[in-house]
C-alpha distance (Angstrom), angle and dihedral (degrees) to the residues before:
residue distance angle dihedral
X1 . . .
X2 3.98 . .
X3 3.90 110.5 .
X4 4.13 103.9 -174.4
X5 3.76 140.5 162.3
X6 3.46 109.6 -160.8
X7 3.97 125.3 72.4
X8 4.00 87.8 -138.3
X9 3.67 91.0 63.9
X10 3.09 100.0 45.0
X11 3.82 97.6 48.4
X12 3.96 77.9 51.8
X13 4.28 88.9 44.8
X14 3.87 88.0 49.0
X15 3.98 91.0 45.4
X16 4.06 91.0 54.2
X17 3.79 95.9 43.2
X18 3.32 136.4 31.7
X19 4.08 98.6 168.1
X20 4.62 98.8 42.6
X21 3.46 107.7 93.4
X22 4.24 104.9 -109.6
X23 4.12 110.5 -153.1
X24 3.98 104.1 -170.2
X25 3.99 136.0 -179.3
X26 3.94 111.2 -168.4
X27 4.00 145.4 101.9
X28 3.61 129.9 -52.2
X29 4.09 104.0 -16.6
X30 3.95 88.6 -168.1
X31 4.29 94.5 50.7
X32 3.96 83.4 43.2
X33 3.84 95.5 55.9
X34 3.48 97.1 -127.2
X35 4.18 102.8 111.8
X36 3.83 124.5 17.3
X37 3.61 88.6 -155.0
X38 4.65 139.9 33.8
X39 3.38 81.5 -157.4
X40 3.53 110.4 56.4
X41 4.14 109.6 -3.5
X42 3.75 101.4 -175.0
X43 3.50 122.7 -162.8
X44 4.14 123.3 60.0
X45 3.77 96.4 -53.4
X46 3.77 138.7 91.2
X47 3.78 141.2 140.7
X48 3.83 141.0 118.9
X49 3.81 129.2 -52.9
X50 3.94 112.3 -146.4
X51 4.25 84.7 -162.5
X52 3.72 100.8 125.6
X53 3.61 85.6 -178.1
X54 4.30 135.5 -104.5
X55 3.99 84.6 -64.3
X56 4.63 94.0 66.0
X57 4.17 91.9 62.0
X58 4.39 84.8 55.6
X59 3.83 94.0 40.6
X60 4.41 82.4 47.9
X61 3.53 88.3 44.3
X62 3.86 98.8 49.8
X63 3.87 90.1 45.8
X64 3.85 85.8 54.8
X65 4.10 89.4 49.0
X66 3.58 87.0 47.1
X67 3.90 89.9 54.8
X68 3.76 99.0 33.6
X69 3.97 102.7 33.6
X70 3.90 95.5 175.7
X71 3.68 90.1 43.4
X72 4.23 100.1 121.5
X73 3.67 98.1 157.1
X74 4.24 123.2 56.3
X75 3.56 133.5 -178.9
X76 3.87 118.6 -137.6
X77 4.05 110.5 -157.9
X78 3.72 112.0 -162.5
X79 3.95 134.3 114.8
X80 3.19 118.5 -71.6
X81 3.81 105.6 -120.3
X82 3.62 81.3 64.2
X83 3.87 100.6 48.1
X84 3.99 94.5 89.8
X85 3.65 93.6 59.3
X86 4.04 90.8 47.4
X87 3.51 95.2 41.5
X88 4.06 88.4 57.2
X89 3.97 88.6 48.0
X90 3.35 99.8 51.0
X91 4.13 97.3 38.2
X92 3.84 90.7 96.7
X93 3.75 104.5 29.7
X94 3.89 84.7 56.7
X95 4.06 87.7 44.2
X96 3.92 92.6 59.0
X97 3.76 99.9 40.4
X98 4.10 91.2 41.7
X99 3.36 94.2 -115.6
X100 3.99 132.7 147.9
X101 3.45 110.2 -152.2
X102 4.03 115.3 -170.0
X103 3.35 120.4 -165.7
X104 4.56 113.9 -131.7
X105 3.50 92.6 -174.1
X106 3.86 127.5 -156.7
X107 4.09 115.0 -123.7
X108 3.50 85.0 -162.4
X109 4.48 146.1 -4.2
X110 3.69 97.9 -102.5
X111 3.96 131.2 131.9
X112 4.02 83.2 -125.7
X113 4.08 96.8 46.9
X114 3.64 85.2 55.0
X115 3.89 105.4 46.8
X116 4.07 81.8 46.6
X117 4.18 92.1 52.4
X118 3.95 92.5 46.1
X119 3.59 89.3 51.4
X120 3.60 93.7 57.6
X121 3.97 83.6 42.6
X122 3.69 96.4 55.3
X123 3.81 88.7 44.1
X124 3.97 89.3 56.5
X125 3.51 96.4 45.9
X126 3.85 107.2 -149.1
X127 3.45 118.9 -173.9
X128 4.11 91.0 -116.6
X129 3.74 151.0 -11.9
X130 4.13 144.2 -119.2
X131 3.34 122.5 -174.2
X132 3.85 124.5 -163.1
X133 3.51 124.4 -110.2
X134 3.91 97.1 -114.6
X135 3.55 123.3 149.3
X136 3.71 90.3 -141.6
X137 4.19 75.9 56.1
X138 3.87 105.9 44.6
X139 4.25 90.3 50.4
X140 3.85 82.7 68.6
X141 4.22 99.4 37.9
X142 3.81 86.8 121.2
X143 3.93 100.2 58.4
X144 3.94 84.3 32.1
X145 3.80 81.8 55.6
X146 3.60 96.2 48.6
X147 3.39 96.4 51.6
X148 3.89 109.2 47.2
X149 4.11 83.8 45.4
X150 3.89 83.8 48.2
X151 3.68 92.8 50.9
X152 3.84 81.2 44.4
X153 4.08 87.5 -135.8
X154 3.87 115.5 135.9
X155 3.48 122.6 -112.6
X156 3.93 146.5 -161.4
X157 3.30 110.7 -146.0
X158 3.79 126.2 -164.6
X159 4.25 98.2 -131.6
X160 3.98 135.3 44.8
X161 3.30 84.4 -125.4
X162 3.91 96.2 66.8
X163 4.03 78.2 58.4
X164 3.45 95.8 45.3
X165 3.82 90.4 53.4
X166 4.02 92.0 54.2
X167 3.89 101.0 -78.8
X168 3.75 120.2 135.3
X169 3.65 113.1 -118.5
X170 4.27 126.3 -8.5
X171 3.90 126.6 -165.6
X172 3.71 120.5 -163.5
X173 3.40 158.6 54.4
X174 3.65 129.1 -28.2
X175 3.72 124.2 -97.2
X176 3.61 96.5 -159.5
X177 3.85 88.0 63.4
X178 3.85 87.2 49.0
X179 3.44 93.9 57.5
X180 3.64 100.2 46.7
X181 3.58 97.4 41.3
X182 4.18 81.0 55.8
X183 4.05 91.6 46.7
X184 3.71 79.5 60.2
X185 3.63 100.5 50.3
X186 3.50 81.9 54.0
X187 3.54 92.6 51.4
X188 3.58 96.0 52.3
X189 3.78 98.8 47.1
X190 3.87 86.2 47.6
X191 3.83 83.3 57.4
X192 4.05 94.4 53.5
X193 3.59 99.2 -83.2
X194 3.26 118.0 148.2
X195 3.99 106.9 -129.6
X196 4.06 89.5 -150.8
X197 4.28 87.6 63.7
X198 4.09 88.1 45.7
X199 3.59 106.7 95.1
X200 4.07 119.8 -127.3
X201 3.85 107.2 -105.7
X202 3.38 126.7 -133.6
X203 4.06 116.3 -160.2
X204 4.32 108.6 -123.8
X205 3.60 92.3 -168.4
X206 3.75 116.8 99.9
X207 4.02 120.4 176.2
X208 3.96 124.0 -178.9
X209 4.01 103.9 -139.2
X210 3.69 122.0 -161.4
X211 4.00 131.5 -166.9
X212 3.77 106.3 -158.0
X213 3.94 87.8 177.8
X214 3.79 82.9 58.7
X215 3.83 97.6 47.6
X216 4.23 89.0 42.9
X217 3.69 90.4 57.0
X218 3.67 97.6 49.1
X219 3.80 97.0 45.9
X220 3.39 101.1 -105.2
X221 3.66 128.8 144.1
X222 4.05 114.2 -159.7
X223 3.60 127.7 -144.1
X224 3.77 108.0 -108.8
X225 4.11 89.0 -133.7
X226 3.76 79.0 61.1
X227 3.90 96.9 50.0
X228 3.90 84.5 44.5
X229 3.77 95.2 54.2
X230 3.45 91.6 52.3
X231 4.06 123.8 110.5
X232 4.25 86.9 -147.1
X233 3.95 138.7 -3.0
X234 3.32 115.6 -140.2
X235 3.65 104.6 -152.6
């Protein structure tokens, strides 16, 4: 079996077998060419999409308004083969909350590729930043972390633990449940399942995460409707 978290190796899994059993936790499995169908993916691979759909990136966004109401101008960190897509999601979310959102997109998921891209941030000064919810993203949530609290801009991040490792606020699902929903796709297959009639899950739990600690240090003062909203407080 091929456990992976990344949809580039597991397009590159799929492309060197066709017959080991691929389990995979990524974006959109359909865009990425790897199943024609949640429901039924066929073929040797299965797993769970963390795509929430177009609609997650305005509900992130508005959260971030909500928090930042003069914020006008956003940052949207992802790579850059990706950025079209984003940049079409986001168009009218940004529209209605009066928001420009510019795209600094990553050429690649390296420690280096990101200190260069929050240079040019910092240099650009936007009032805030999103990142994507990439795997290629989330291995590197501490330096991306680091550097937006560095930079001292505020940031919505896509998992709690973004906020758990000093970022200010996180919307999302919950890794933990990706993981053990994989350990059971594992479990199944290991059982004589076949991983192409084990449907793709899709998390349904969404939880708004806020680091107080995080907003205290960069001068920030949060609505209380905000704090309220929120599914924890770090503090």
């Amino acid at each position: 079996m091929i456990v992976v978290s990344s949809d580039f190796i597991a397009q590159a899994a799929r492309e060197a077998t066709s017959t080991i059993p691929i389990v995979w936790v990524g974006g959109d499995p359909i865009q990425a060419g790897l199943v024609t169908s949640l429901a039924r993916p066929g073929g040797n691979i299965t797993g769970v999409t963390v795509f929430a759909g177009n609609g997650i990136d305005g509900k992130r966004l508005q959260v971030l308004k909500d928090a930042l109401p003069s914020a006008s101008r956003v940052a949207y960190l992802d790579l850059r083969i990706y950025w079209e897509g984003d940049e079409r999601s986001l168009r009218e979310p940004g529209r209605q909350l009066q928001i420009s959102v510019v795209g600094v997109p990553l050429e690649e998921s390296t420690p280096s590729e990101f200190q260069r891209v929050f240079a040019e941030i910092e240099h650009d000064r936007p009032d805030a930043i999103m990142v994507h919810g990439r795997a290629d993203l989330t291995a590197y949530h501490q330096l991306i972390v680091e550097l937006a609290n560095k930079s001292r801009l505020p940031a919505m991040y896509p998992w709690r633990d973004y906020a758990e490792a000093g970022g200010l606020m996180a919307y999302g699902g919950d890794l933990a449940e990706v993981g053990r929903r994989m350990a059971d796709e594992v479990h199944e297959i290991l059982s004589g399942a076949m991983p192409g009639d084990i449907p793709i899950y899709q998390p349904t739990k969404y939880e708004l995460v806020i680091n107080q600690k995080t907003a205290k240090a960069l001068g920030l003062t949060l609505p209380p409707s905000l704090l309220a909203l929120a599914d924890e407080v770090i503090e």
